[in-house]
N, C-alpha and C positions, 0 to 999 in steps of 0.2 A: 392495738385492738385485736389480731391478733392472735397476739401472746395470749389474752385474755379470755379471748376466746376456745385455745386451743388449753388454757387451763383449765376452765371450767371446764372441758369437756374431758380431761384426765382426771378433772376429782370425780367426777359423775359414774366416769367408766373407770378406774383402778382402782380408787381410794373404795369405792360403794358407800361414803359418810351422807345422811342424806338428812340435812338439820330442819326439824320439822316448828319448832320455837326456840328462841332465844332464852337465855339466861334470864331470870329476873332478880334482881339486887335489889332489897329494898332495907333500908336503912332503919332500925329500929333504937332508942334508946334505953339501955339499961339503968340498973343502978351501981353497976363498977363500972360500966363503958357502952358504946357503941356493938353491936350485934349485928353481922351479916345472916340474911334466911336466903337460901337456894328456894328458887320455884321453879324447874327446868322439866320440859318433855321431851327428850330428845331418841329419835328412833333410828337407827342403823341398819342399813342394809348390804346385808356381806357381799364382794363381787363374786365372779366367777371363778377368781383364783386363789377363793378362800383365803382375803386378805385377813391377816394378824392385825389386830387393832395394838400402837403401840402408845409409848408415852406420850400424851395428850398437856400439851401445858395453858394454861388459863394466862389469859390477856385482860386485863383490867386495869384501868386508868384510874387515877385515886380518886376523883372526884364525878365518876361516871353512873350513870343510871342501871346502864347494861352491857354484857360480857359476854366473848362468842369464848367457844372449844374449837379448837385449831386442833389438825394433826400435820404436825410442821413437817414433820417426815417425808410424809405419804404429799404435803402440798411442797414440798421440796424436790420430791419425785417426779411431781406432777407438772411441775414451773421447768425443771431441767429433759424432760419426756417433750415438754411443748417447744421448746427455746432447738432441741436437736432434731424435732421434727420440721421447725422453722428455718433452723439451718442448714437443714438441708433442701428442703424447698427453694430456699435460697441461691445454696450449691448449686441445687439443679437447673435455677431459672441463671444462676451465673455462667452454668453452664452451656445451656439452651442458646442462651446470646452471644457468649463467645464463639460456641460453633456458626452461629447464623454469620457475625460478626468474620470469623475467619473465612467463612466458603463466601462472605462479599468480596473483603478484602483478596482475594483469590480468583473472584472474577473481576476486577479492577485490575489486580495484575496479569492476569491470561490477557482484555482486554488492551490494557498496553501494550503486554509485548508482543499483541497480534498488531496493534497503530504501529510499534515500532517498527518489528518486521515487515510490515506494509511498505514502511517510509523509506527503510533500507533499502529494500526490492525496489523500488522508484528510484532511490537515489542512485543505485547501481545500475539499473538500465538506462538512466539519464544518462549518467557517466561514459556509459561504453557506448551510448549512440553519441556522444561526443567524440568521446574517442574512434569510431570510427570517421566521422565525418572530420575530424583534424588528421586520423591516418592516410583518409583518401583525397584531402589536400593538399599533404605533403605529397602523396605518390605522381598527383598531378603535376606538382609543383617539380617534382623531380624529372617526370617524363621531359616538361617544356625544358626544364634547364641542360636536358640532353638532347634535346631536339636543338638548343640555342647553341650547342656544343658542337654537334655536328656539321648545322652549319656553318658556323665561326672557324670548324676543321677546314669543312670546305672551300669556304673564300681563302683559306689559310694557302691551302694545298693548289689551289687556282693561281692565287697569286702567285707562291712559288711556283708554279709549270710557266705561267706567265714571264716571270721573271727570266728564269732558264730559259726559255723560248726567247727574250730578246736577248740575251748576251749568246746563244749558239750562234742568233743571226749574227750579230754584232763582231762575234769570230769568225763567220761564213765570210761576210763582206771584208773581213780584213786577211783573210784567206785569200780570195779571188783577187783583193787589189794586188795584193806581193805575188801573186800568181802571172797575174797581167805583166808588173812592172818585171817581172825576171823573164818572162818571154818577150817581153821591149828591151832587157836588156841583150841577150842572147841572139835577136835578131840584128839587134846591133854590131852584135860582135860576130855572126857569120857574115856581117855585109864588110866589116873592117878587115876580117880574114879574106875572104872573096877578094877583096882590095887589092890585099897584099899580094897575096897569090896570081893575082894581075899584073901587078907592077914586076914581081920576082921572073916572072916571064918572060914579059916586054925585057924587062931588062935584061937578062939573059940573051932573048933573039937579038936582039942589038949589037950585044958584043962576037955575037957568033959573026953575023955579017958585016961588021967593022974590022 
């Protein structure tokens, strides 16, 4: 519709043909044959661009009553004037939409990659408030194993003082006993000497006064 539309208004406006009656064909009978008679009033009006009226060719069907004057040229002008003004129209509503179509498509993707970014930012501050809360259970975790360490040193280092503190005694007392038994034996042996040194006397004055 149109095409049709945008034809007729190129013959109206370029062509200036402006067919005021039709052809009349009317079939007469001679005596060697058939005779066509023309009855036509047709009036033209030039356009603006002082259109050249050109070869004009007659459409007629053999067994028709009536016959238009076509200027196939100028309605060849007129069909291909309308079809590129269509087409472009066309172009341009093709175009129209593709841009609408792209600056959607464009915020759909701005859109995502603003959800994505978002999801990101969350997933990464989840993460690192993970991570800190497992960094600060390990650091926990490590302090008590160093506290468990210390004192595990400690009973360690108790026990050994402990230990060394019964075997010093343990040498103390075995000190003092061979200490004792060598001055039991010592005094045994000045009292054996004493003895002697007794008897070697006696014995002697004896023999002095014998």
């Amino acid at each position: 519709m149109a095409v049709a539309r945008r034809v007729g208004a190129q013959l109206g406006a370029n062509c200036g043909i402006k067919v005021s009656s039709a052809l009349l064909i009317d079939r007469s009978q001679s005596n060697g044959g058939g005779s066509v008679n023309f009855y036509s009033s047709v009036s033209y009006k030039s356009s603006v661009n002082n259109f050249d009226y050109r070869q004009i060719s007659q459409l007629a069907k053999h067994n028709a009553q009536r016959a238009f004057l076509v200027d196939t040229l100028a309605l060849a002008e007129a069909i291909t004037s309308a079809n590129t003004e269509v087409l472009n129209d066309s172009l341009e509503n093709v175009a129209h939409s593709s841009r609408a179509e792209m600056q959607k498509s464009e915020m759909i993707q701005e859109g995502n990659l603003s959800k994505f970014k978002s999801e990101v930012q969350s997933s990464l501050e989840h993460h690192f408030s993970l991570q800190q809360r497992e960094t600060e259970k390990l650091r926990n975790d490590i302090e008590k194993m160093r506290s468990e360490l210390r004192l595990e040193e400690f009973q360690m280092l108790v026990n050994e003082l402990t230990n060394q503190n019964a075997e010093t005694t343990n040498h103390t007392n075995k000190l003092d006993r061979e200490i004792h038994a060598l001055r039991a034996q010592i005094e045994a042996s000045k009292y054996e000497v004493i003895k002697y040194c007794i008897s070697a006397v006696g014995l002697a004055v004896l023999r002095l006064y014998t």
